[in-house]
N, C-alpha and C positions, 0 to 999 in steps of 0.2 A: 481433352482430359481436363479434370479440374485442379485449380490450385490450393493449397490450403498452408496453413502457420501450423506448425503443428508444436507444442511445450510437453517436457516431461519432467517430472522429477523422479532423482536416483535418490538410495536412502544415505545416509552424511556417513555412514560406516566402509565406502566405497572410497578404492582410490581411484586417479582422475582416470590412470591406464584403463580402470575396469569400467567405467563410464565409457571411455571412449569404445571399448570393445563391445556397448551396448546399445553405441548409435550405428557402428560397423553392422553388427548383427541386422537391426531396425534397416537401414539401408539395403541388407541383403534382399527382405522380406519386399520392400516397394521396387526394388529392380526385378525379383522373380514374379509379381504382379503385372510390370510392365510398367512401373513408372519410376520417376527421375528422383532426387535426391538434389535440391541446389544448396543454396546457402546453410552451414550448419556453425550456429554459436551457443560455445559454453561460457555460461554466464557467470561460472561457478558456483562456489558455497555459501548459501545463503541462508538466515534466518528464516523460519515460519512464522507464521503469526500466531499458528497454537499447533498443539502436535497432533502430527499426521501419523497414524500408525507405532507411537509411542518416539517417534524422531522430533526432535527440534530444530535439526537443520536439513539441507537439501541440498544435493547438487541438480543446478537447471541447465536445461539443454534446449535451444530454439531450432527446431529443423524447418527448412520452404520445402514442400512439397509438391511435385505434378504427376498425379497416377490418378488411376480409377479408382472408383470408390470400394469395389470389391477386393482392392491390395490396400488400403487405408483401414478397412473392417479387418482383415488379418492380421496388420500390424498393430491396432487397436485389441484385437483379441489376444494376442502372444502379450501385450503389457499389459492385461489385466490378469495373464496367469503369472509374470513373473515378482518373484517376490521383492527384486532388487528397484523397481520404480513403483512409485508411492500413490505418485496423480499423474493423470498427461490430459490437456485438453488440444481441442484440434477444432480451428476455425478455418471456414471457406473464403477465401478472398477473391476480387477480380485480379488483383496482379500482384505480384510480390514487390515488396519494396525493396529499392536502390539503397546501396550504402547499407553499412551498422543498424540496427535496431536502437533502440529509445535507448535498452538499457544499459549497449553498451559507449555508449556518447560520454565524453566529458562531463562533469556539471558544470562545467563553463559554455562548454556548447550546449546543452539542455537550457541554459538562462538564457540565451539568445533568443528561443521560441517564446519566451514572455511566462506567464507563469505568477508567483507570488512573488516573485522582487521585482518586477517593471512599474509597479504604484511611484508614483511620488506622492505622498503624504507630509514631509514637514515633520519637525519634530511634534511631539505629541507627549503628554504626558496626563497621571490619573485624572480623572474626573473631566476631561475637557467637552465633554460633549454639551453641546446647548440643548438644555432642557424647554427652551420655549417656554410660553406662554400657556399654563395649566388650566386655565379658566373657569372649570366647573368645580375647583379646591381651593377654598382660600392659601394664603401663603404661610408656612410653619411658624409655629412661633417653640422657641424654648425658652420662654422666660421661665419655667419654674429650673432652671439649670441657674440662675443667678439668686435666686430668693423671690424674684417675684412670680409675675403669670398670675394663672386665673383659679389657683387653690389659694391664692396668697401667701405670705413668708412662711420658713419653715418655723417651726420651733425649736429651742436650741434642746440639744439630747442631754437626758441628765443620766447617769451613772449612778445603778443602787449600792449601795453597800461604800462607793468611792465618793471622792472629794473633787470637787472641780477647781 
């Protein structure tokens, strides 16, 4: 039989009891196929990036799955008729992973895998970067910011009508 991850999302109007009676159900469906049901994590309530179905939030649910592919197309077809889940996607894996999923890990332990804070950088601050050696641009000049440069001095501004 094959393995697969299987993600769904419920609509954020949904309590957690009726979630779970919707993975209970889904469960029903891959055991009357002939296949198993292993690891199942609710991820909770979570934000969308933009709305799905007029929701802005989600509850997520990770099922591991081992059945045949013809009780996966069943339980794929019974959540796209039902109105209470939103999206579900379902990937083939060779083996199901050991332990918690990513999402449910500490972020202490997710920094342990490396990531955006294992840099050492040093402090830093604007403008440090070395611009090098520009070669084919001479180098700026702002003398007309002091009166001089290459329109030469300004002229001083006179005021019509006023007194200087």
């Amino acid at each position: 039989m094959a393995l697969y991850e299987h993600v769904f999302l419920a609509r954020q109007d949904l309590s957690q009891q009726q979630v779970d009676e919707l993975v209970e159900r889904f469960k029903g469906v891959i055991s009357a196929g002939g296949g198993s049901v292993g690891r199942v994590e609710n991820w909770g309530l979570k934000s969308l990036t933009y709305r799905v179905k007029k929701n802005r939030k989600a509850y997520y649910t990770l099922m591991d799955l081992t059945c045949p592919p013809a009780a996966l197309n069943e339980m794929e077809r019974q959540m796209g008729l039902s109105e209470d889940v939103l999206r579900f996607l379902t990937i083939k894996v060779d083996k199901h992973e050991e332990g918690v999923s990513a999402m449910m890990q500490k972020r202490e332990e997710r920094s342990d895998r490396g990531g955006f804070g294992d840099r050492d950088r040093g402090p830093r601050s604007f403008g440090d970067r070395d611009r090098g050696d520009r070669g084919d641009r001479p180098a700026r000049s702002f003398g007309d910011r002091d009166g001089g440069g290459d329109r030469g001095p300004r002229a001083p501004r006179s005021f019509e009508g006023g007194t200087e």
